[in-house]
N, C-alpha and C positions, 0 to 999 in steps of 0.2 A: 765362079760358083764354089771350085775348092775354099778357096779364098775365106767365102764366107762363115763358109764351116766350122773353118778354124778359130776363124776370130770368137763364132758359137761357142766352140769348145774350149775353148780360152775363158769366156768368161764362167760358161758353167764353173770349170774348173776352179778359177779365183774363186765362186761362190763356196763353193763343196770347201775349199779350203777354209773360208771363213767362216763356213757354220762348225766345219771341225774344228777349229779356232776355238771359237766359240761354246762348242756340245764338250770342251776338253775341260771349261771351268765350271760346267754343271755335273753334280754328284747322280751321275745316272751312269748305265752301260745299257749296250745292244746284246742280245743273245739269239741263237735260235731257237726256234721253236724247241730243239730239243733241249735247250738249255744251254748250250753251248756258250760261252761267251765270246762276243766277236769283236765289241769297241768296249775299251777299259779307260775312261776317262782321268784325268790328274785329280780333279777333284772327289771320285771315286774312289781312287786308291788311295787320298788321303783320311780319306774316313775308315775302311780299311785294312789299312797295311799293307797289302798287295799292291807290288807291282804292276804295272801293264804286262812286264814278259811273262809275270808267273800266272796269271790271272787268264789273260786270250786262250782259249782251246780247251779249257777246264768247264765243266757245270760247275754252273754258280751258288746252286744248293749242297751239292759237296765242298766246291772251295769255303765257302761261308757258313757251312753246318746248318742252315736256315732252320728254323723252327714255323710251319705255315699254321695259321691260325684253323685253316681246314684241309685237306686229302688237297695236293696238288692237281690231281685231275678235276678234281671241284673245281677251282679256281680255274684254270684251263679253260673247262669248260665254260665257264662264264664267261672269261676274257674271250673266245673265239667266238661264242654267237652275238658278244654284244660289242666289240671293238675295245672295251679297254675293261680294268677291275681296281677298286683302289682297298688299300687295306695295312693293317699295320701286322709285322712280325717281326722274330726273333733271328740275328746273324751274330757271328763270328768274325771278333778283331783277331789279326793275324797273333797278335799275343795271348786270345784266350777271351778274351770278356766279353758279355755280350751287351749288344747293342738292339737296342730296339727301334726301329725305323718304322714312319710309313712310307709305304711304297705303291707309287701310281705305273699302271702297265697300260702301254699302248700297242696294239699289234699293226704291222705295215703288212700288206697283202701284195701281190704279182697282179696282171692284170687279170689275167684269170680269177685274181679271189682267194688265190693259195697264199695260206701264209707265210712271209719269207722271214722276216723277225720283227723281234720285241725288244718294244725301247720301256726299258722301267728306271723312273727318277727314284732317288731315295731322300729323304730326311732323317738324319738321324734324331728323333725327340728322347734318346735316353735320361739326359738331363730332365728336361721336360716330366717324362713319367716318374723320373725319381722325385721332383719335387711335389710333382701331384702326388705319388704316395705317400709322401710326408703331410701333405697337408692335410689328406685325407686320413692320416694314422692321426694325427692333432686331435682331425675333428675327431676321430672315434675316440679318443681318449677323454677329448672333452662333453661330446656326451654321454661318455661313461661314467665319468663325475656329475655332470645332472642331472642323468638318470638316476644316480644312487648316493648322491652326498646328503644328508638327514635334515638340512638346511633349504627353505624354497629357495632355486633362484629362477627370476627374473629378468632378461634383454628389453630395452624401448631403444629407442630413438630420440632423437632430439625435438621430437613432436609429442612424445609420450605415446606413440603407438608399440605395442609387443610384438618384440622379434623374438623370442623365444619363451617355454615356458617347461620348468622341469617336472620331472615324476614327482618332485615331493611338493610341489608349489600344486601341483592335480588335488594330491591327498588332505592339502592342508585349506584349500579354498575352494574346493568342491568341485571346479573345472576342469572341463577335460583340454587339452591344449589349444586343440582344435576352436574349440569356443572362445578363448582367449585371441591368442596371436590375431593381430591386423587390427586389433580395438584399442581403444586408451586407457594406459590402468588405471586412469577414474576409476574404474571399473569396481576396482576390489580396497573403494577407500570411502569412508563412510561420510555422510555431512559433517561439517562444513569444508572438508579439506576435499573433496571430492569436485565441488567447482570451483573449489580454488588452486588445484592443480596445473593447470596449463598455465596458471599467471605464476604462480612459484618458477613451475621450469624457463618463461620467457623472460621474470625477471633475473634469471641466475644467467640464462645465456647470455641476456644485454648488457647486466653488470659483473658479470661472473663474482658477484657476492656467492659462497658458499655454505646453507644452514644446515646440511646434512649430507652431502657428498663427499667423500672422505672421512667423516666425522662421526654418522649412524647415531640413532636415537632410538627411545622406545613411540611405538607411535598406536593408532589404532587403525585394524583393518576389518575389512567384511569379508564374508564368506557367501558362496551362495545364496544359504539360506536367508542372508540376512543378518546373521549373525554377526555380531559386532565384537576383537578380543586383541588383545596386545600383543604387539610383536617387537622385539629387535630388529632393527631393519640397517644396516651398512651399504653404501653406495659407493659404487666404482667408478669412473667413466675415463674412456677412451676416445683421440681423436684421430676417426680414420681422413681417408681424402675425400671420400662420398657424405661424410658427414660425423656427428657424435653418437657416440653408444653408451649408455648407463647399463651397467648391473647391479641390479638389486641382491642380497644376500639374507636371506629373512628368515629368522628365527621365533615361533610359537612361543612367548614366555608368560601362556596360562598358569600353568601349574607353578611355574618357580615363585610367579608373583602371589596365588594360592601357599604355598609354600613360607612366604613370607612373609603376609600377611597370618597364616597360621601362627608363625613365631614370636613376631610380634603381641601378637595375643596371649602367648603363654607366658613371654618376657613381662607383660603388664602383669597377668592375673599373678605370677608368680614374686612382683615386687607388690601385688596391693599384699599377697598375703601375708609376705613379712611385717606389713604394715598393720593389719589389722591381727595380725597375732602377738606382738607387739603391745598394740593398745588393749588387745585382750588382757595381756599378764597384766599391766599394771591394774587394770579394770577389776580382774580378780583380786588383788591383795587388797584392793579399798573394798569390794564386798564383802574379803575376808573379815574385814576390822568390822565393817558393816553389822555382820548376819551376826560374827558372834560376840560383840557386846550387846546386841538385843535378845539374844538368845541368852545370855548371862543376866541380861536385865529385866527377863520373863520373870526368870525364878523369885526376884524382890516384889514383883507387885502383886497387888489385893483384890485394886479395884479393876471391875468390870470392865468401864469406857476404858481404862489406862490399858488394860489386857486389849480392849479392841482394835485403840490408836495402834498398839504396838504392833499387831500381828497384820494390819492392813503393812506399815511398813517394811518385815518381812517379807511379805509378798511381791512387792516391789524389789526386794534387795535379790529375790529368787528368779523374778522374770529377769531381772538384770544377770543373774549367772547364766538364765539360758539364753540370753542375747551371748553374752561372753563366749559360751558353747558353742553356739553357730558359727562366731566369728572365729573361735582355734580350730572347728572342722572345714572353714573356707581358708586357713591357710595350713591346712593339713597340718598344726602342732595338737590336737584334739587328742593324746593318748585313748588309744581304740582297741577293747576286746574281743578280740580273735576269736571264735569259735567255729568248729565245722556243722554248718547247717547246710539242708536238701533246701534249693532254693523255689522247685516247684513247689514243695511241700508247704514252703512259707507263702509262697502267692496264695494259694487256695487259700488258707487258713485267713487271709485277710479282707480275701472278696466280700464275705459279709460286712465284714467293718468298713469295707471301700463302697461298697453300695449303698448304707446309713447315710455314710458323708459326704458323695457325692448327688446325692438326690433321685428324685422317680424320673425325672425327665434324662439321665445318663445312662448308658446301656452300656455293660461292662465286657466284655469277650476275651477271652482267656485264652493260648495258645503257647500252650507248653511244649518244651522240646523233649523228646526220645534222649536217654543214658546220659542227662546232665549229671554231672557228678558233683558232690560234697564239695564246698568250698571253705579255706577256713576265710571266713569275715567278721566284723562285727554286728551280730544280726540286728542290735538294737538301731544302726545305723544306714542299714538294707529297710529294715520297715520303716525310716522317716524318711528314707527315700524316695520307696513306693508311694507313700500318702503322700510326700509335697509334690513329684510330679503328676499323682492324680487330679490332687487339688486343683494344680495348676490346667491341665487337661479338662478340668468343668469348667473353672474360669474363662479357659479361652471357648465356652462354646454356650454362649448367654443363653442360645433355642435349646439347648439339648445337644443330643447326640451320643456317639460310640469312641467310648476310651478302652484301647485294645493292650492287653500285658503279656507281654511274649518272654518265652525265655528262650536261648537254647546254645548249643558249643559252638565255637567258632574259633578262626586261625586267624590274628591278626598281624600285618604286617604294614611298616610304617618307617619311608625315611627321612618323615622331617622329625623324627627325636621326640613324636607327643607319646606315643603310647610301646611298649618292648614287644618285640616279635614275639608270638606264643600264644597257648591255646588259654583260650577263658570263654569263662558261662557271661554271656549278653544276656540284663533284665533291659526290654527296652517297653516303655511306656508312648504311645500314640493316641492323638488323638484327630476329629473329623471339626477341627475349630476353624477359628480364624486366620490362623497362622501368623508367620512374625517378619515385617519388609526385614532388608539389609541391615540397616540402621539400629534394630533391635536384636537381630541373631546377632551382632557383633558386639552387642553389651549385656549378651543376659545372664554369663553369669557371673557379672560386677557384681561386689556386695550392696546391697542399699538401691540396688535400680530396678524400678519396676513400674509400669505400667498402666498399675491400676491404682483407682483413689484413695486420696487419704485416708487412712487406718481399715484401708484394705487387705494390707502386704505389708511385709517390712522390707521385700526385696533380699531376703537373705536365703531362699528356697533351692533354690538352682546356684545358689554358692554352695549350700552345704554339703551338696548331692557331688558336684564339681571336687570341694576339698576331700569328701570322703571315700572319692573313688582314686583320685589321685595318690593319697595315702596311705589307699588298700592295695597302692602297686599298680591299678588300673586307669581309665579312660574315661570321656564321656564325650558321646559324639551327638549332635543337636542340626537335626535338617527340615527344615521349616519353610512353607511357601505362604506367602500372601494366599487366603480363601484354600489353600490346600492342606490344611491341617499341620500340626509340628508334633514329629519323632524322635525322644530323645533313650539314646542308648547308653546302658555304664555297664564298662565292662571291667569283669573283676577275675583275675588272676585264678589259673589253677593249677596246683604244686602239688607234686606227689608225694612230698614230707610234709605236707597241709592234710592229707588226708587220711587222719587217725581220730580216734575215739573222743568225744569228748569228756576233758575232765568230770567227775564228780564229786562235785562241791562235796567236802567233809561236811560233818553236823557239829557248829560251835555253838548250840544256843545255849548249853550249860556254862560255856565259858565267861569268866568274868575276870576283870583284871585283879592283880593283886595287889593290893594296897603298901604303899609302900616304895614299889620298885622303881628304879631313880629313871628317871627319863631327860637325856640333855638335846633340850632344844635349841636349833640352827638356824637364825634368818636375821638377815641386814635388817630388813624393814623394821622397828621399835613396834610401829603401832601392831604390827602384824602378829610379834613376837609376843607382843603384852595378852591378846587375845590366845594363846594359843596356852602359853605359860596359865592363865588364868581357866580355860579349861582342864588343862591337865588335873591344873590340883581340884578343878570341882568333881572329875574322876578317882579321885584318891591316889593319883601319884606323886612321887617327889622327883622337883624340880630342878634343874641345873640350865643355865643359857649363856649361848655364845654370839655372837654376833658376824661373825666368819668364819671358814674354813679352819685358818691358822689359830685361829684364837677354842676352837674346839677341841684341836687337836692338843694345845695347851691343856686345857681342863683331861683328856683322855691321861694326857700326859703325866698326872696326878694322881693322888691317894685316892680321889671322893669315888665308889664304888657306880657305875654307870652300865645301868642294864639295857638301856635300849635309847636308840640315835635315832631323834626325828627330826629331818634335815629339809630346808628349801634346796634346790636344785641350781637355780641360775642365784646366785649374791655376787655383790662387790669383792674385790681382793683380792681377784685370780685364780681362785679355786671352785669351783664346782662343790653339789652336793656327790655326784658320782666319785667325783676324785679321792673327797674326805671320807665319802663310805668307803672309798678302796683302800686308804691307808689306815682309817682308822680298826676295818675287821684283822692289816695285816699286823696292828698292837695286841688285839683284844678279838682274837679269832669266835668268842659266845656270844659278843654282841650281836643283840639283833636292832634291824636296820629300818626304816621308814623313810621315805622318799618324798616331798609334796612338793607341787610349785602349781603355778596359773599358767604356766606358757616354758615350754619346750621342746624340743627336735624329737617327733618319738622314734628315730633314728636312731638315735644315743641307745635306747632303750633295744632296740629291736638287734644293733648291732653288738650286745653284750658289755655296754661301758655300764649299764645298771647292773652290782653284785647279786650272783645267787641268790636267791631264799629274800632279797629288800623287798619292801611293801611300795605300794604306790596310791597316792591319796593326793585329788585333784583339784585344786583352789576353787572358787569356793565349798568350802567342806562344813558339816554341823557338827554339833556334839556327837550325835549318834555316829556316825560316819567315822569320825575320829576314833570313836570307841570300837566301833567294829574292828580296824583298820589294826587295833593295837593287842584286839583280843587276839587271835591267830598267833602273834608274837610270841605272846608272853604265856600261850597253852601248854 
């Protein structure tokens, strides 16, 4: 019986040995209840640093420094009423650093139930949480950039379903995320591209042909509401092991494209106007030759019919200067008299005459603005204003209806380059019409285009108002709906060296020229020159002419006594009439000066390249005109 005992305890014992064996390459120890540590495994003290001698008979929360996620009597007590506790905290490598483990507690009990000790495994996951907090500092950084980068962006899959969607991708397509994410971004893409999406993406995975991935286009997208608008869109994609991921990059290019489209528009209006101010000059010097050899050729006839044929052609030679007129104030070379007028004061004062010519069936409504201040403009240029877009305002409203004249101050600010930041008086004229599709807001104010029928319009209305505000330094802004009436504003600069007294015209009606006093006329053109030369002397002056710059300053150059220079402005031969007025007052400082041409920069004029005290007299010009122009002169 001893016998057997033995061989019992023999085996136990190989056993015992073999599980210590064994319990020596798992990263756990035994402690007691009070802590004490009683088995210190190899693998335990490889994690660390402690020895088994330095470790056995020490607590394990003073040798290890533990850090318990809660009150160790907490945990205690959990682990004794429920037999074990699992949980992750903080220990102490024998060199200092800490490690973070989870750790599983088992408690062994007597037979009694008392507990004799505790076996707790460890894991060291400090690795582990380091890379989770990296991954998770990623993520925060990366939805930190979605959350706030000014660009939508967009996550799908290789199905087209949304894996993510940013704060600005909310603001900019109306959805909340929530609403988004798990759906196909069909979704936010207007017809026809919108069922034709998934075949896009199936044939780019099949053939991996790529039309916008890496590449980015401008495209069109929806909104919510419906709303349809152009974006920039760049596309990313990435291949994990689970599958593909695209990001979208999308950028809103309303405005830019508004923006460029604006410019484009001001690049055209601004090269027709070269063009038709252009064709204006020349158009002037032929009306010149025109108007005054009929006006020369009045004075010879007798007969009646002859006086009648003649003066119908005048007539015609006159509406053709105010053709000409409209065409140098659509491309802003129309020399324009500045005056400071109250521009409320001018509305009123025209309502009656706007009420005659627009008719019983239009209802006029006034709405003037508080402390508009004096502007200097050219007012005769403000009133053809007002009447052509009134005109226009009855036109567009066949049944009738309310044309409303608003004035009042405002701050404008502007950075596509149409109009200079700064305060000005808005005349804006409205009406309850028809209003105007796309296609017509973006040509109305071409010269020559318009809308209504033959010998309706000449289509030069909304150019003149367009050149004359642009030349006054200002604006004109034109917003117009189909059935919702159109609003067109001109805003006109206000200068606080603009706002002084207006001159008062001297009284020359006594004046008269003096017979005699030499006058040397300046212009390429012969024909122009013949006409002009030939008035002078029906005025009673004597004549001299030159045919350019150089060739004037020759005659200046000379004995023949020359009291007053009447010079074209643009000639052949490199010189200017400004030029020649400036050298010729610095030969002959008494000369007085006269300026004329059909087409010029009034730029030149406004910037001080026209001399003090020179006169200015605008192709086509009459006898009278002339004579006025010369009387002031020679006073």
């Amino acid at each position: 019986m001893n016998r057997d005992i033995e061989i019992r305890l023999e085996i136990a014992s190989e056993k015992l040995r073999e599980y210590a064996h064994a319990l020596d390459y798992v990263p756990a120890f035994v402690r007691a209840p009070d802590g004490t540590i009683l088995i210190w495994t190899s693998a335990i003290a490889a994690v660390f640093g402690w020895s088994e001698a330095e470790a056995v008979g020490r607590k394990f929360y003073e040798l290890l420094r533990t850090v318990f996620p809660a009150p160790l009597e907490t945990i205690e007590a959990e682990l004794f009423a429920v037999g074990e506790w699992k949980g992750e905290m903080v220990h102490r490598h024998r060199d200092g650093r800490r490690i973070t483990v989870e750790s599983q507690w088992a408690v062994h009990r007597d037979p009694q139930g008392k507990p004799v000790s505790i076996l707790q495994f460890v894991r060291d996951v400090t690795e582990a949480k380091r890379a989770q907090s990296m991954i998770e500092e990623r993520e925060a950084r990366l939805r930190s950039v979605l959350d706030t980068a000014p660009d939508a962006i967009i996550t799908i899959d290789g199905q087209g379903i949304v894996q993510s969607f940013s704060h600005a991708a909310e603001r900019l397509f109306g959805y909340a995320a929530g609403e988004v994410i798990g759906r196909n971004i069909n979704l936010l893409m207007p017809s026809p591209h919108a069922e034709a999406h998934d075949g896009y993406l199936e044939r780019y995975l099949r053939t991996g042909e790529k039309r916008i991935i890496g590449i980015g286009r401008t495209v069109q997208a929806r909104r919510r509401d419906g709303g349809i608008f152009p974006i920039e869109l760049a596309v990313g994609e990435v291949v994990l092991p689970e599958g593909r991921v695209f990001t979208g990059f999308i950028r809103d290019i309303s405005a830019r494209q508004s923006m460029e489209e604006e410019l484009r528009q001001a690049h055209k209006m601004e090269a027709v106007g070269q063009l038709t101010g252009g064709v204006a000059h020349d158009f002037n010097n032929l009306l010149t030759v025109i108007s005054g050899n009929l006006e020369l050729l009045e004075r010879r006839l007798v007969d009646d019919d002859d006086r009648d044929i003649l003066r119908e052609a005048q007539e015609a030679a006159d509406l053709g200067a105010q053709l000409a007129s409209r065409l140098l104030a659509f491309g802003r070379r129309q020399p324009l008299n500045p005056k400071p007028i109250d521009l409320n004061a001018m509305v009123v004062s025209m309502v009656d005459l706007l009420r005659r010519t627009l008719g019983e069936t239009v209802r006029i409504s006034t709405r003037l603005g508080e402390a508009v201040p004096v502007i200097m403009v050219d007012p005769g240029q403000v009133e053809n204003a007002l009447l052509n877009l009134s005109i226009n305002a009855r036109d567009a409203m066949p049944d009738g209806g309310t044309v409303t004249i608003e004035t009042g101050l405002v701050t404008a600010s502007d950075e596509t380059g149409e109009i200079v930041p700064g305060t000005y008086v808005k005349l804006t004229v409205s009406d309850t019409g028809v209003g105007m599709p796309p296609e017509v807001r973006q040509r109305a104010f071409e010269p020559f285009f318009t809308t209504k029928g033959p010998g309706a319009g000449s289509g030069l209305g909304l150019s003149m108002v367009y050149g004359f505000a642009k030349q006054s330094g200002g604006h004109v802004d034109l917003h117009s709906q189909p059935g919702k009436g159109t609003a067109i504003g001109i805003y006109l600069p206000v200068r606080e060296e603009d706002l002084v007294a207006a001159d008062v015209p001297g009284d020359a009606a006594g004046a008269t020229a003096e017979r005699g006093r030499a006058v040397l006329v300046v212009e390429d053109d012969p024909r122009v020159r013949r006409v002009a030369v030939r008035r002078l002397h029906a005025l009673g002056y004597r004549v001299l002419e030159a045919d350019s710059g150089p060739a004037a300053l020759t005659v200046l150059g000379g004995d023949q006594p020359v009291d007053i220079l009447f010079s074209d402005v643009v000639m052949a031969g490199g010189m200017s009439g400004f030029a020649l007025a400036t050298r010729a007052l610095e030969a002959r400082p008494d000369l007085q000066v006269v300026l004329t041409s059909g087409y010029t920069d009034p730029a030149m004029i406004r910037e001080g390249q026209m001399p003090a005290g020179a006169r200015w007299l605008a192709k086509p010009y009459t006898l009278q005109d002339l004579e006025e122009v010369l009387r002031p002169v020679v006073c």
